[in-house]
C-alpha positions in Angstrom: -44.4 63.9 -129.7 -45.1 65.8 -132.9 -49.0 65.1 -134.9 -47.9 63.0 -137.8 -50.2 63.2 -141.2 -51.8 64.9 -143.3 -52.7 66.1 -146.9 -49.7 65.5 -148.9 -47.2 68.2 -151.4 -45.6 65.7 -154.1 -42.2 67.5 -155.1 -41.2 65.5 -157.9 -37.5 66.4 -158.5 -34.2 64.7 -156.8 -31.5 67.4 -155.4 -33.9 70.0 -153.6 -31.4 72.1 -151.8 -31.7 74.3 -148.4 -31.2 76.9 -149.9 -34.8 75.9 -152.3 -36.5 75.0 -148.8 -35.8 78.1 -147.2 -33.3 81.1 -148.8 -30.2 81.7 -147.3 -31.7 85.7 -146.8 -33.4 84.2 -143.6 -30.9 82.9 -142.0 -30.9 86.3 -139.6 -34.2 85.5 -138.7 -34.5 85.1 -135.0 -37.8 83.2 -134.4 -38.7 80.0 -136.1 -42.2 81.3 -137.4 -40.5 84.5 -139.2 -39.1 81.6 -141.8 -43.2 80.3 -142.1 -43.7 82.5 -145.2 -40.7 82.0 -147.2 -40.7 78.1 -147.2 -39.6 77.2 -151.0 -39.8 80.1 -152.3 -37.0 79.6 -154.4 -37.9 76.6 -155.6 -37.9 75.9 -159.0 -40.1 73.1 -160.1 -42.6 73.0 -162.8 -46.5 73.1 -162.1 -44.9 74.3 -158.8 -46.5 77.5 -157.5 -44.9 79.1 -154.4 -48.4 80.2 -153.0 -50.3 77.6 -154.3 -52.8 75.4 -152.1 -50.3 73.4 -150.4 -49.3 76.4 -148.3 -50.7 75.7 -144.6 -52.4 72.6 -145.4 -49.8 70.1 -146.6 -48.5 68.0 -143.6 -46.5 65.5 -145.7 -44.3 65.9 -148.3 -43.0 63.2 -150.9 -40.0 63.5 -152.7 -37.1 62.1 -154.7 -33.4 61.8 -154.0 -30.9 63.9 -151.8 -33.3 65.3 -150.2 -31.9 68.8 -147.9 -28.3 69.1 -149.9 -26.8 72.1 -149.9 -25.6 74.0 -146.9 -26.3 72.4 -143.5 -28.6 74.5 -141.1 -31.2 73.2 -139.2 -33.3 76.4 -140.5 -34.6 74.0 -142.9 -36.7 71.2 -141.1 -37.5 74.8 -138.8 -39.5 75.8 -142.0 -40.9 73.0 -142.9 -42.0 72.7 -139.0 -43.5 76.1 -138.6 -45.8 74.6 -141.6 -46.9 72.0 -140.3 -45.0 69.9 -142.1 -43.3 67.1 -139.6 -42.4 64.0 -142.3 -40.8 63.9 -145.2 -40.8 60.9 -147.4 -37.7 60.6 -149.9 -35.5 57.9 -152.1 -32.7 59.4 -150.0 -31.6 62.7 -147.8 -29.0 64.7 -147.0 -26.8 63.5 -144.2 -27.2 66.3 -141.9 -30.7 67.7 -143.3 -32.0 63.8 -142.5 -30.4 64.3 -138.6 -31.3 67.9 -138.3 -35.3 66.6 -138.6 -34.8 63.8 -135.9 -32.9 66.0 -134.0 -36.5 68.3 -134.0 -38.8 65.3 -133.5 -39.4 65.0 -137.0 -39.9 62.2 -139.8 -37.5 61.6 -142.3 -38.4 58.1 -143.7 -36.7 56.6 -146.4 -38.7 54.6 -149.2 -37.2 52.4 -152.1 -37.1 54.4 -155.5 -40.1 52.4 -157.0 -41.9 52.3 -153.5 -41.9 56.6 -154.4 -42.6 56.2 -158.1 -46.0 54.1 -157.1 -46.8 57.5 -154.7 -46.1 59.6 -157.4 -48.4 57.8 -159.7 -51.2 57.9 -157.6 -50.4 61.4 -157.5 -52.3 61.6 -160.4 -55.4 60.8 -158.7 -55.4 64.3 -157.3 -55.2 65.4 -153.6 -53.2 62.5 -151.6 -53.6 61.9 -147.7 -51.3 60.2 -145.2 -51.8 58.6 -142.2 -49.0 57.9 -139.9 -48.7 55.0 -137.5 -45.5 55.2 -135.8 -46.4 52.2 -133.9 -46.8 49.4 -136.8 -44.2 51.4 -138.9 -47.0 52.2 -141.8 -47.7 55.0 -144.1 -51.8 54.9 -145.2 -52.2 56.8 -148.2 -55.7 57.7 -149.2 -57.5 59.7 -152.0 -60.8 59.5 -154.0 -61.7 56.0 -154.6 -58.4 54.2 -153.4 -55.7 53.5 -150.1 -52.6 52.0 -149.9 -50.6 51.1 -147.1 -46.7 51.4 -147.4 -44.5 49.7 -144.4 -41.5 52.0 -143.5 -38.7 51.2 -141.1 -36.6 53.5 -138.6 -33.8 52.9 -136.7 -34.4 52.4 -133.4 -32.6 55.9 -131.7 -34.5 57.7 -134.8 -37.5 56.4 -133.0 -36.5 57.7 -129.4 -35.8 60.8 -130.8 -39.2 61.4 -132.8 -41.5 59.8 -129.7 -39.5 62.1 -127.0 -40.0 65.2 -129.2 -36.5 66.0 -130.7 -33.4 65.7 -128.9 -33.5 68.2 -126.6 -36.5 66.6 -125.0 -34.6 62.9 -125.3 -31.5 64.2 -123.4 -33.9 66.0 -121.1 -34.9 62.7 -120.0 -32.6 60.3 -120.3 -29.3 62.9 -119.0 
């Protein structure tokens, strides 16, 4: 199983494509860790910088809708992994983007739309950490002078495929 938590990157726009997480240019790319440098570099996003202080220390990222639309390619979530980056948090995903991250032992959780507007307010606090327990199905969120805990739920094969390590390693053990 993955390490879960982290400092969190707040994206605050609905409709992030693949192609914004990582450009379609890549796609040749034959090792996972080439795509490491090029993770949203297209994206457009004010207050947003590209190389800004997120880059290989954010673990989490929160979001808004639709999360991963765009072309399906599990080249995404691969970015995202190769930073570090094993959950995303968002009003709502992608189909495929949402099974591709399962699929690689990653977190895609899904939170109400004002359970995300509270995260994004205490945004505003400055840097935001998550802690992850898989276990009692709860998100901690801490920054300077304040915590709050946010209850998450995930279906049950979702589960199996995060705790064995991505499907690969599920069928591994159970075929």
């Amino acid at each position: 199983m993955k390490t879960f938590g982290g400092p969190v990157l707040f994206l605050d726009r609905s409709d992030i494509n693949t192609d914004e997480i990582i450009p379609a240019k890549y796609l040749t790319e034959m090792d996972k860790e080439a795509l490491g440098p090029h993770l949203l570099e297209d994206l457009k996003l004010e207050g947003f910088s590209v190389n800004g202080s997120w880059r290989g220390s954010a673990r989490v990222v929160v979001t808004r809708a639709n999360f991963g639309c765009g072309s399906s390619r599990e080249h995404a979530p691969w970015a995202l992994e190769v930073n570090s980056i094993t959950c995303v948090i968002a009003e709502g995903y992608a189909r495929i983007f949402r099974q591709n991250m399962f699929n690689g032992g990653m977190l895609a959780v899904e939170l109400a739309k004002t359970a995300i507007d509270e995260l994004f307010a205490i945004a505003k606090n400055g840097a935001v950490s998550c802690s992850i327990d898989l276990d009692a199905k709860t998100f901690a969120f801490s920054w300077d002078g304040g915590s709050k805990a946010v209850p998450f739920t995930l279906a049950e094969f979702d589960e199996a495929l995060v705790r064995a390590g991505g499907w690969v390693e599920f069928a591994d053990v159970k075929y």
